[in-house]
C-alpha positions as CSV (number, residue, x, y, z in Angstrom):
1,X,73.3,13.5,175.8
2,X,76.5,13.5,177.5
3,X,77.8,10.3,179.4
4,X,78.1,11.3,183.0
5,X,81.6,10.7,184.2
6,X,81.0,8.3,187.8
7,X,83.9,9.6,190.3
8,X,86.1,7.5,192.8
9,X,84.7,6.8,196.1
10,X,86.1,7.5,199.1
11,X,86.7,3.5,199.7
12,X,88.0,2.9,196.1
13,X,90.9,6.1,196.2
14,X,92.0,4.3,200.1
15,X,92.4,1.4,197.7
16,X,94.2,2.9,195.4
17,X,96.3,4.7,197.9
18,X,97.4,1.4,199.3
19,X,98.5,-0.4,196.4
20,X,100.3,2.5,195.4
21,X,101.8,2.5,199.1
22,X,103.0,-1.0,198.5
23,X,103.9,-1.1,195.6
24,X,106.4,1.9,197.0
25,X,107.6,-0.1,199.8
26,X,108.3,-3.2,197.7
27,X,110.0,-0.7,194.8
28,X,112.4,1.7,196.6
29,X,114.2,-1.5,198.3
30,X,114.8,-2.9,195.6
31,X,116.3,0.3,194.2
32,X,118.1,1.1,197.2
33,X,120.0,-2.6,197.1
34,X,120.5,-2.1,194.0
35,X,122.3,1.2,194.4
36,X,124.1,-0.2,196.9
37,X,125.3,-3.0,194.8
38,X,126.2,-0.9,192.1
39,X,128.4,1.4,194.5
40,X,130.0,-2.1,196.1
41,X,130.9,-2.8,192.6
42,X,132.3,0.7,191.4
43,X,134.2,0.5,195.3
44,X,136.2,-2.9,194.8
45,X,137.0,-1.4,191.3
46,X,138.4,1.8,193.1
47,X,140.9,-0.3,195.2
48,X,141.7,-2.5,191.8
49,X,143.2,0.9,190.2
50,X,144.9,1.8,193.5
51,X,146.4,-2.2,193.4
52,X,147.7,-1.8,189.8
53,X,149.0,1.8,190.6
54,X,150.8,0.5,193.3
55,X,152.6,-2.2,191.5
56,X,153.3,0.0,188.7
57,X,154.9,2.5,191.3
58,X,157.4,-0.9,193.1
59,X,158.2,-1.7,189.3
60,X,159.6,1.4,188.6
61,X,160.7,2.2,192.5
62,X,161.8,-1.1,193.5
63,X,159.8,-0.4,196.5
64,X,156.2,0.6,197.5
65,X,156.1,4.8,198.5
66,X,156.0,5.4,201.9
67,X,153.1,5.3,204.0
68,X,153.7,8.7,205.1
69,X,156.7,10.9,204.5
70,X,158.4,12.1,207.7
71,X,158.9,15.6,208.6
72,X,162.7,15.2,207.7
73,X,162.2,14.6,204.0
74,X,161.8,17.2,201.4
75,X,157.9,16.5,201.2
76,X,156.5,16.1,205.3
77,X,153.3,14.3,206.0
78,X,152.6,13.8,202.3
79,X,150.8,10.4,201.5
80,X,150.9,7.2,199.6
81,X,147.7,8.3,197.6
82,X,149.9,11.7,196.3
83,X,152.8,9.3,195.3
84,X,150.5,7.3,193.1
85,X,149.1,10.2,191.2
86,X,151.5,9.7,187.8
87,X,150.1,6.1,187.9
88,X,146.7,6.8,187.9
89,X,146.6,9.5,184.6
90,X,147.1,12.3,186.7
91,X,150.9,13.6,186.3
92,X,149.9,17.1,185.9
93,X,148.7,16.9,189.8
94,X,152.1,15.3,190.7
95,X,154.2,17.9,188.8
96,X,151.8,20.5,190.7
97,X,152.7,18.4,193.8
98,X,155.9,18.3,193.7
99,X,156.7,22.0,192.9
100,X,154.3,23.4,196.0
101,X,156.9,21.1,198.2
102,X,159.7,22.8,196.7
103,X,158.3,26.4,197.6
104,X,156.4,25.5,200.6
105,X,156.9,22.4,202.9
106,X,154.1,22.9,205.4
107,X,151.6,21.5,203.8
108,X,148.5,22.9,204.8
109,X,149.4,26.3,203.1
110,X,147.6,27.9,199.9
111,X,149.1,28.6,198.0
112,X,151.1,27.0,196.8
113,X,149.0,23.6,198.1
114,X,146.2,23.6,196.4
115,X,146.3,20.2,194.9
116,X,144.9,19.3,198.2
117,X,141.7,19.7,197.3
118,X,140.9,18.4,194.4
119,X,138.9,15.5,194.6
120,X,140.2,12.2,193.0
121,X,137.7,9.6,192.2
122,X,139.9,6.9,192.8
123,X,140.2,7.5,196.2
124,X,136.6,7.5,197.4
125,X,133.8,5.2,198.0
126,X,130.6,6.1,195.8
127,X,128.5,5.5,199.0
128,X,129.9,8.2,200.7
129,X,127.9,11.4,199.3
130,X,130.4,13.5,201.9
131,X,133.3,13.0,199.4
132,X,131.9,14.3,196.1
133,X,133.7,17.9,196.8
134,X,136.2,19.2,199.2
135,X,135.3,20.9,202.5
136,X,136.9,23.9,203.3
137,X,138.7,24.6,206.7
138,X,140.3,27.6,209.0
139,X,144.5,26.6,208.7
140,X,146.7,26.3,211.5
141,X,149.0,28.4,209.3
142,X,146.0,31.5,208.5
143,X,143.6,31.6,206.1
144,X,141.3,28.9,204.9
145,X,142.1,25.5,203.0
146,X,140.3,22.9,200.5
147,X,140.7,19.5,201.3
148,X,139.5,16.3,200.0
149,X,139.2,12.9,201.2
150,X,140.4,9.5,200.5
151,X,138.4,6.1,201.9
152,X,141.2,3.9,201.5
153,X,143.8,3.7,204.2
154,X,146.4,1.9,203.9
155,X,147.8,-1.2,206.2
156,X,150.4,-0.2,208.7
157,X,150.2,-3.3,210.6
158,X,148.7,-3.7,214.3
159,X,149.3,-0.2,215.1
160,X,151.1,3.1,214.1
161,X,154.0,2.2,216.4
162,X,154.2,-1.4,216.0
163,X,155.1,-0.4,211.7
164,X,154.9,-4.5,211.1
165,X,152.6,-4.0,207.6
166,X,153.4,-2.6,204.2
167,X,152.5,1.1,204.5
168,X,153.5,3.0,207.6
169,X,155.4,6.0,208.2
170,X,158.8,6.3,206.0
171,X,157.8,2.9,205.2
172,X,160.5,1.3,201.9
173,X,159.1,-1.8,201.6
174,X,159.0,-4.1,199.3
175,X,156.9,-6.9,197.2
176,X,159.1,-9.3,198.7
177,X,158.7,-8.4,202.4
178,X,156.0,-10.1,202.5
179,X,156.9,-13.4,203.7
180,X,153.4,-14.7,204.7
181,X,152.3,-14.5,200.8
182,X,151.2,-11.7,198.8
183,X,147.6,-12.9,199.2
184,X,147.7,-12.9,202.5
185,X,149.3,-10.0,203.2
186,X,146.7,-6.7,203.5
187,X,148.0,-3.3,201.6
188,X,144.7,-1.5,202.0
189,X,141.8,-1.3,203.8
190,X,138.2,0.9,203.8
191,X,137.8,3.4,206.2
192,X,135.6,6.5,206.0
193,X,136.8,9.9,206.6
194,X,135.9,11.0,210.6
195,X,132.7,12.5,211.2
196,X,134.2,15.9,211.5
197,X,136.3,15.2,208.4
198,X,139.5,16.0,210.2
199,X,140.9,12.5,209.5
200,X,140.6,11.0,206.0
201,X,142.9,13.7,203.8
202,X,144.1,12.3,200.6
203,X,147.0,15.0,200.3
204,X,148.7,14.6,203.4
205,X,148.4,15.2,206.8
206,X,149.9,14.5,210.8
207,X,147.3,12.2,211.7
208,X,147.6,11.1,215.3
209,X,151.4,11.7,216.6
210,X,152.4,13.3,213.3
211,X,152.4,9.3,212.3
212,X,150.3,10.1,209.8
213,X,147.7,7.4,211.6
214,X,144.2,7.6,210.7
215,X,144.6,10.2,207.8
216,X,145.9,7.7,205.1
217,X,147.5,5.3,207.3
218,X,145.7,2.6,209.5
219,X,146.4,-0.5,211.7
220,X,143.9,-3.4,212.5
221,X,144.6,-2.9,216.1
222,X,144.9,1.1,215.8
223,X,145.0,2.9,218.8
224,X,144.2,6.2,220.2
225,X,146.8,8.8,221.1
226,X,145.9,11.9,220.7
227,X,146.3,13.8,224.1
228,X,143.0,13.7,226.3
229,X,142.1,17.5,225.8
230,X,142.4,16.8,221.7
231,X,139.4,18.4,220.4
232,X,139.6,15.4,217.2
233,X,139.6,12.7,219.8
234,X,141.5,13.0,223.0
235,X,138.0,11.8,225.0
236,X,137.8,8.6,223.5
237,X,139.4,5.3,225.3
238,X,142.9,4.3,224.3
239,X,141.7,1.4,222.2
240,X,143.2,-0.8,221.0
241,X,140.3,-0.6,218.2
242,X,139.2,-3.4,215.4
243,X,136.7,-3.7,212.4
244,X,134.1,-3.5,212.8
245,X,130.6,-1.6,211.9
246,X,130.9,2.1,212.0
247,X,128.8,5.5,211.5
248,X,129.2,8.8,209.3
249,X,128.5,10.9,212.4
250,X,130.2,8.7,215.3
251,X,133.7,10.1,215.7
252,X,135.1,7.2,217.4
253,X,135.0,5.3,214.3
254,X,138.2,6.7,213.0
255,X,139.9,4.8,214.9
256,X,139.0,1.4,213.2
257,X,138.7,-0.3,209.7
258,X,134.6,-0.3,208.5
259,X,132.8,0.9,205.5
260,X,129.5,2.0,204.5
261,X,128.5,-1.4,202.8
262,X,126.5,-4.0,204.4
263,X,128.3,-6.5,206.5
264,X,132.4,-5.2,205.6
265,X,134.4,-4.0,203.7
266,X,136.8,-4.5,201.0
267,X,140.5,-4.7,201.2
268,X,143.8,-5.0,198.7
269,X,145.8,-7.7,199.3
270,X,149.7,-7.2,198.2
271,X,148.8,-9.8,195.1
272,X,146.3,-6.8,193.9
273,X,143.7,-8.9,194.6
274,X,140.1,-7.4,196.2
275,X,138.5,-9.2,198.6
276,X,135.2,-8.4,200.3
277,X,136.0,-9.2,204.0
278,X,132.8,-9.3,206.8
279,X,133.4,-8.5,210.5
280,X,133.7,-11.3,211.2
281,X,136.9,-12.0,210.1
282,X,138.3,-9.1,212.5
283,X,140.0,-12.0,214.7
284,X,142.5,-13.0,211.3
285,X,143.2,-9.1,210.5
286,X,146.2,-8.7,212.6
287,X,148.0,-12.1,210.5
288,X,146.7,-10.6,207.7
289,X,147.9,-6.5,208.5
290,X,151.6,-7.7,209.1
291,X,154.0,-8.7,206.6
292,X,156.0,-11.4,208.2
293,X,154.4,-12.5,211.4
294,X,154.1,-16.2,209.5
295,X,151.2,-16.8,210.6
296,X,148.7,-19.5,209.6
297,X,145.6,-18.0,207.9
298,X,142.3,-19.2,206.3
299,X,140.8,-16.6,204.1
300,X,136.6,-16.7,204.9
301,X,134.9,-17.5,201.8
């Protein structure tokens, strides 16, 4: 005769169902941190690339690009990141670049811009899903535009007026302009695009005051001028602002250094040297954000 097949009780599948609950809760941690640790690592690798590209770039310039290019040059508002492109295996981009500027100088046009929004891998934080493809947005010049986004900002100094760091608006600085050290000097920081992704352009862009600050550009003590009815910002307080924690959907966070990792963020130092800094260090960022304020600093461990 056929052995009779004895079926789980209602007391033995809750027991089931709890181990296998735990066992969840002690598993997807673990994954999650290690996900995180992965994109930390992938992250401070990012801003290695973005180090050697930009000492590649002052060996062959004698200078590090500027910040931001002014309106008066022959490419307005375009960015640090663009400059670096022949540097990081992508020539083709800055040929492409380069010829859109000499047909069209407003940048937000396309054609001929459409470089803007492609999405370059060394410019973004893995643990920003947002970044993984371009948004698209109504121009101020007609029609719509791609653009995608960059994480890294780099150091201005204290603020988009005060111009005291490395890379600030027509900024020509070089190596050696940094009289408190090339380790302690800051070249560029983590910052997440704003939550309504109007700040955080790789390409190029007016950021606040046509400074180019807070779309590629950053200072440690940043402050807040666009005018009070600015739809991107204008309600917010005049800051100053300082790292410290911030959040994908909180547009006031623009205004300040933070990333998506736990505790910090990472910055390049002017040695090409990454360094994991906690908020808690926001007190030695100004020393560190200007290039010759010969200050006395000790790095946190």
């Amino acid at each position: 005769m056929p052995m009779s097949r004895r079926a789980f009780t209602l007391p033995e599948l809750l027991v089931v169902i709890a181990i296998v609950g735990v066992l969840l809760a002690l598993t997807i941690p673990a994954v999650q941190r290690a996900r995180a640790a992965a994109d930390q690592t992938v992250c401070k690798h990012r801003l290695r690339e973005l180090g050697v590209a930009l000492a590649m770039y002052h060996t062959e310039r004698g200078r590090l690009p500027p910040g931001c290019s002014g309106e008066q040059t022959p490419t307005p508002h375009l960015s640090w990141h663009a400059r670096l492109l022949p540097y990081l295996g992508r020539l083709e981009l800055w040929q492409q670049t380069q010829a859109a500027f000499a047909q069209e100088k407003f940048f937000v046009k396309e054609p001929p811009h459409q470089v803007a929004g492609q999405v370059i891998a060394e410019f973004i934080c893995p643990s920003d899903p947002r970044l993984n493809q371009a948004a698209e947005f109504d121009s101020v010049a007609g029609g719509k535009m791609r653009r995608a986004f960059t994480s890294y900002l780099g150091a201005s100094g204290l603020d988009q007026n005060a111009r005291d760091g490395m890379l600030f608006l027509d900024s020509m600085t070089r190596l050696a302009d940094a009289q408190d050290g090339l380790s302690q000097t800051l070249l560029v920081g983590e910052r997440p695009p704003s939550a309504i992704l109007n700040l955080g352009w790789w390409y190029g862009g007016w950021g606040m005051a046509k400074t180019g600050a807070g779309e590629m550009i950053l200072g440690v003590r940043e402050i807040n001028t666009f005018p009070p009815d600015h739809p991107y910002g204008g309600q917010y307080p005049p800051g100053p602002y300082e790292f410290k924690p911030g959040k994908l959907d909180d547009q006031q966070a623009q205004f300040h250094y933070w990333s998506l990792h736990l505790g910090g963020g990472h910055f390049l130092f002017a040695d090409q040297s990454v360094r994991f800094l906690r908020y808690s260090a926001a007190s030695i960022l100004p020393a560190l954000a200007t290039r010759d304020g010969r200050e006395p600093v000790t790095l946190p461990d």
